[in-house]
C-alpha positions in Angstrom: 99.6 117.1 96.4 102.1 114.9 97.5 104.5 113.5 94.8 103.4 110.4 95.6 99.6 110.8 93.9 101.3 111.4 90.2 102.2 108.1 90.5 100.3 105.0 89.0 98.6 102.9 92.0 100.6 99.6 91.0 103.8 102.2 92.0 102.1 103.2 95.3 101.5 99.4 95.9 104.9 98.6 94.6 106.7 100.6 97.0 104.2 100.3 100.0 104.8 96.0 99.3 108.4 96.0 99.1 108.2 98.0 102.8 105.5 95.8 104.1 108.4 92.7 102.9 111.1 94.4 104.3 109.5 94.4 107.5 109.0 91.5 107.2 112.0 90.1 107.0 113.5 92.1 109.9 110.7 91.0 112.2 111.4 87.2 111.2 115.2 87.5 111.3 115.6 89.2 115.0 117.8 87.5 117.4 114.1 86.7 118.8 111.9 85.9 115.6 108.7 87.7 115.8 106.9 85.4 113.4 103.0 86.2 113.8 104.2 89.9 112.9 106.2 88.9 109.8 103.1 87.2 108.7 101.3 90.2 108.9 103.7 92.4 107.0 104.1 89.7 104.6 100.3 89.4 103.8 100.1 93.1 104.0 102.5 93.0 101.0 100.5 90.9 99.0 97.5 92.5 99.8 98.7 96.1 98.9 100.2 94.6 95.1 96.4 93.1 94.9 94.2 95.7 95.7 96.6 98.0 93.1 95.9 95.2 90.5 99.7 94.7 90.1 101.5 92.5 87.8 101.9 88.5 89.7 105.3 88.9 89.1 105.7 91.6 92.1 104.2 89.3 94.5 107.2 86.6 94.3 109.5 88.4 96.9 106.4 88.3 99.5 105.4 84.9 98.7 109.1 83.5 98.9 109.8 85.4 102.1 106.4 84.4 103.0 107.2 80.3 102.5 110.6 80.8 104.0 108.4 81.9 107.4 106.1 78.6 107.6 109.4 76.7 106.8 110.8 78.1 109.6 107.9 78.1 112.0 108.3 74.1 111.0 105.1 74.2 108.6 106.3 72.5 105.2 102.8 71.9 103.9 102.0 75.5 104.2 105.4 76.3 102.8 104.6 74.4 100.1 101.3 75.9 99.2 102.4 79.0 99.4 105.2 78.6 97.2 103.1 77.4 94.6 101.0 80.2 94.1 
């Protein structure tokens, strides 16, 4: 048993979100942005703290990180939406 299973699943999806976002970030902030990857890590994220039930407020890093992508792929409206939720 890995001391990883004592843990509750919103700490598993905790930890395994705030990778997934700092993946993220790196991929979106290389000297050549790899944006569709970012995505994915992003969503990963959010998808992790869902599927473990997880409070909302975990999700804001992703979903800011997340916004700050389509802003920078030059997609306000989808910036936008995603801030909001």
């Amino acid at each position: 048993m890995h001391d990883l299973d004592r843990f509750p699943a919103e700490a598993n999806a905790s930890c395994a979100a705030e990778a997934y976002t700092l993946a993220g970030f790196v991929s979106r902030k290389r000297p050549r942005p790899r944006l569709a990857a970012s995505e994915q890590y992003y969503l990963a994220a959010l998808d992790a703290l869902r599927r473990a039930a997880a409070p909302a407020h975990l999700a804001c890093t992703p979903l800011a990180y997340l916004a700050e992508l389509y802003l920078q792929a030059d997609d306000p409206p989808r910036a936008q939406q995603t801030a909001l939720r």
